[in-house]
C-alpha positions in Angstrom: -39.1 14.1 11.3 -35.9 15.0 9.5 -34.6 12.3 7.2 -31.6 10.1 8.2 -28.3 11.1 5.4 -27.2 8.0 3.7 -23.8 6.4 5.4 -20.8 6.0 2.8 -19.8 2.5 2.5 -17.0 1.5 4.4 -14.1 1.5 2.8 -11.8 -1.0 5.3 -12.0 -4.9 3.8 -10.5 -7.7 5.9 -8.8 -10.3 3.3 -8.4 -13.7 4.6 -4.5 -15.0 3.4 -2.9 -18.2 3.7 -0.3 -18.3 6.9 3.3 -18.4 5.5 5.9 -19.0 8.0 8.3 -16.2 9.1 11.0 -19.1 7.9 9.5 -19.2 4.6 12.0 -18.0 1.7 10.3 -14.8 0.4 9.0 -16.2 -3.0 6.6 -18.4 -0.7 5.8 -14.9 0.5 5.4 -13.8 -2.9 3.1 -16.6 -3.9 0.1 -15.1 -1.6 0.1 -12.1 -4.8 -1.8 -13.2 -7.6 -4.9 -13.6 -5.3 -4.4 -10.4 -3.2 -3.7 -9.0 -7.1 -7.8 -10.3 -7.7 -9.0 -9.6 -4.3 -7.7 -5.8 -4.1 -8.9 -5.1 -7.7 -12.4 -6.3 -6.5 -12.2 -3.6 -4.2 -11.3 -1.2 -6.6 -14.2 -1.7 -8.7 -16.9 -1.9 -5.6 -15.4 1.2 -3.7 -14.5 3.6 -6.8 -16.2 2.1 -10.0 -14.3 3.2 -13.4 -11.0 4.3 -11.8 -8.0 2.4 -13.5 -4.9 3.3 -12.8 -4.1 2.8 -8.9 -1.0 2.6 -6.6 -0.9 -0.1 -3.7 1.0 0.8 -0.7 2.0 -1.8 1.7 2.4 -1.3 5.5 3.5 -2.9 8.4 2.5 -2.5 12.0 6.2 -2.4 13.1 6.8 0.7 11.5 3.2 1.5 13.8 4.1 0.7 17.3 0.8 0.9 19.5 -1.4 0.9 16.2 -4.3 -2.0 15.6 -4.4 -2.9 12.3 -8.3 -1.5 11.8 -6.8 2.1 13.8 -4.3 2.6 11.3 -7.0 1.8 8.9 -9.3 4.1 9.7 -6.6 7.1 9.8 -5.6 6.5 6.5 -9.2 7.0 5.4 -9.4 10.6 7.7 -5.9 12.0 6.7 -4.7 10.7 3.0 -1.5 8.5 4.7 -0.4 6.3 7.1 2.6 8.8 8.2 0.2 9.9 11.3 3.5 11.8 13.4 5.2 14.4 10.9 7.7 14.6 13.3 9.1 11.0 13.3 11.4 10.1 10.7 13.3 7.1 9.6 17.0 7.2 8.7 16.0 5.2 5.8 14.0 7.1 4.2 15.6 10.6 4.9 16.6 11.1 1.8 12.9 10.9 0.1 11.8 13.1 2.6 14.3 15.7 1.2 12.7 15.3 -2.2 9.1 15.7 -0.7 8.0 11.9 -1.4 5.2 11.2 0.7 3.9 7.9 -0.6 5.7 5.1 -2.2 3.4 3.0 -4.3 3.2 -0.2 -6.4 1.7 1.8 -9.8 -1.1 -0.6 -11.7 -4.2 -0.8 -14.0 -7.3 -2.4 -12.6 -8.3 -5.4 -15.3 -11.3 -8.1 -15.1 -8.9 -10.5 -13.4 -7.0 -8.5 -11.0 -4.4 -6.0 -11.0 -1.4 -5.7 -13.3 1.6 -3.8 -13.0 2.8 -0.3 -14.8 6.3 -1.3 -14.3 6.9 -5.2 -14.0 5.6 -8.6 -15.0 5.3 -9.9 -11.5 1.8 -10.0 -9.6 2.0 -6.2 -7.8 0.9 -7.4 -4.5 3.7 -10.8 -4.7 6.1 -7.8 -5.2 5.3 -5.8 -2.0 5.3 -9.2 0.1 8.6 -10.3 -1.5 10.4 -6.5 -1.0 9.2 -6.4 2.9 11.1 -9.6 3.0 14.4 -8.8 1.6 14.2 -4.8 2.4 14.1 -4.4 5.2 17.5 -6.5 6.2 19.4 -4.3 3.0 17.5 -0.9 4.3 17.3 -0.2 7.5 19.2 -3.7 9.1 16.4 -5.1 11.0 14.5 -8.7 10.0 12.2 -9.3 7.4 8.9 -7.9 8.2 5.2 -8.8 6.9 2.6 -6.9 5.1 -0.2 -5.6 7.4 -2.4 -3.9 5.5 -2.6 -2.4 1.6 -4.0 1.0 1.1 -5.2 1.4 -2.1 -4.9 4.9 -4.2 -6.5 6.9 -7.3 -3.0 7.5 -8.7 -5.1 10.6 -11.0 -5.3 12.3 -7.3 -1.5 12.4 -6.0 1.4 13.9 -7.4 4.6 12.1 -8.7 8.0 12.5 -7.4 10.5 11.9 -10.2 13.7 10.3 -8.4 17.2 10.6 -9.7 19.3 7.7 -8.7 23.1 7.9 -8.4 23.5 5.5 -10.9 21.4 8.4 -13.5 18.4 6.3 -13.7 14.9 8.2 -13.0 11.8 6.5 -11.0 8.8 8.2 -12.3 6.5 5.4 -11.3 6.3 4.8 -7.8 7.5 8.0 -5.6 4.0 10.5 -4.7 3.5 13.5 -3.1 0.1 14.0 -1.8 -2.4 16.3 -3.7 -4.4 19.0 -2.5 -7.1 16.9 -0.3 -5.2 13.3 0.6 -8.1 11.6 1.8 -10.4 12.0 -1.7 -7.2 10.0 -3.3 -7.4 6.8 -0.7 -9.9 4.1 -1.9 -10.0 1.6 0.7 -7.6 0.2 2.5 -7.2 -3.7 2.6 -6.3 -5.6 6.6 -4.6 -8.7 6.0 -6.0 -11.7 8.1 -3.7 -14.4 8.6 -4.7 -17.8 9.1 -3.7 -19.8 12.0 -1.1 -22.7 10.6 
């Protein structure tokens, strides 16, 4: 009797968040952070012990028509990235794709008491929920949209993207190209479960 090869953990956590209306101004949005800051650094440390810097990427499941949230999910985990048809692109983020930006990502260390950004003060996660509020209307033109999920990367495993603004300024923090083997640089990847208000 042969034996039976240990199972890797799973790495997809369901995170139970407060409701917040669509209504809501986006710093309610916002206030959910802190907690997802703690909640997604706790996964961090169970999933991939001793890694310290990570990027946070937030997605929506109107920009993945047909997609369950735990479906999307899972193909992170078996290809490195959420962008599961090459072929479809966004006119808003054409001009990324030019520069071969893959990923963008929220950049921050893992700490005792959650995560904390490279680049801001602000709770990382409060950031993502506040920019898919007001992004998306300056962007692309359509409504403020909610955060679905949060994948959760080894930033030592991706490749940054330095962007050159029109204005001169230089974003070396938060544009990624994916490395050699995209799935070995995804840690988990965080669902978001509402609760009814």
């Amino acid at each position: 009797m042969s034996a039976v090869p240990d199972r890797p953990a799973p790495r997809i956590r369901t995170v139970a968040v407060p409701a917040v209306a669509d209504t809501a101004p986006p710093g309610r949005h916002a206030e959910i952070g802190p907690e997802l800051d703690r909640r997604c650094a706790e996964v961090v440390r169970e999933l991939a012990g001793g890694v310290e810097r990570v990027g946070v990427r937030g997605l929506s499941l109107v920009d993945h028509p047909g997609w369950t949230a735990a479906g999307l999910a899972a193909e992170i985990l078996r290809t490195g990235t959420d962008r599961h048809d090459p072929d479809r692109r966004f006119a808003f983020t054409a001009w990324y794709d030019e520069l071969g930006v893959d990923l963008h990502l929220e950049p921050a260390r893992v700490e005792p008491d959650g995560l904390r950004s490279l680049r801001h003060d602000r709770s990382v996660c409060g950031k993502l929920l506040h920019d898919f509020r007001v992004g998306p209307p300056a962007d692309r033109g359509s409504p403020p949209i909610r955060i679905d999920l949060l994948s959760l990367y080894r930033l030592d495993r991706l490749e940054v993207v330095p962007v050159t603004y029109p204005d001169g300024s230089v974003d070396r923090l938060t544009a990624y190209r994916l490395g050699a083997d995209p799935p070995a640089a995804v840690i988990g990847v965080v669902i978001l479960a509402r609760a009814v208000p």
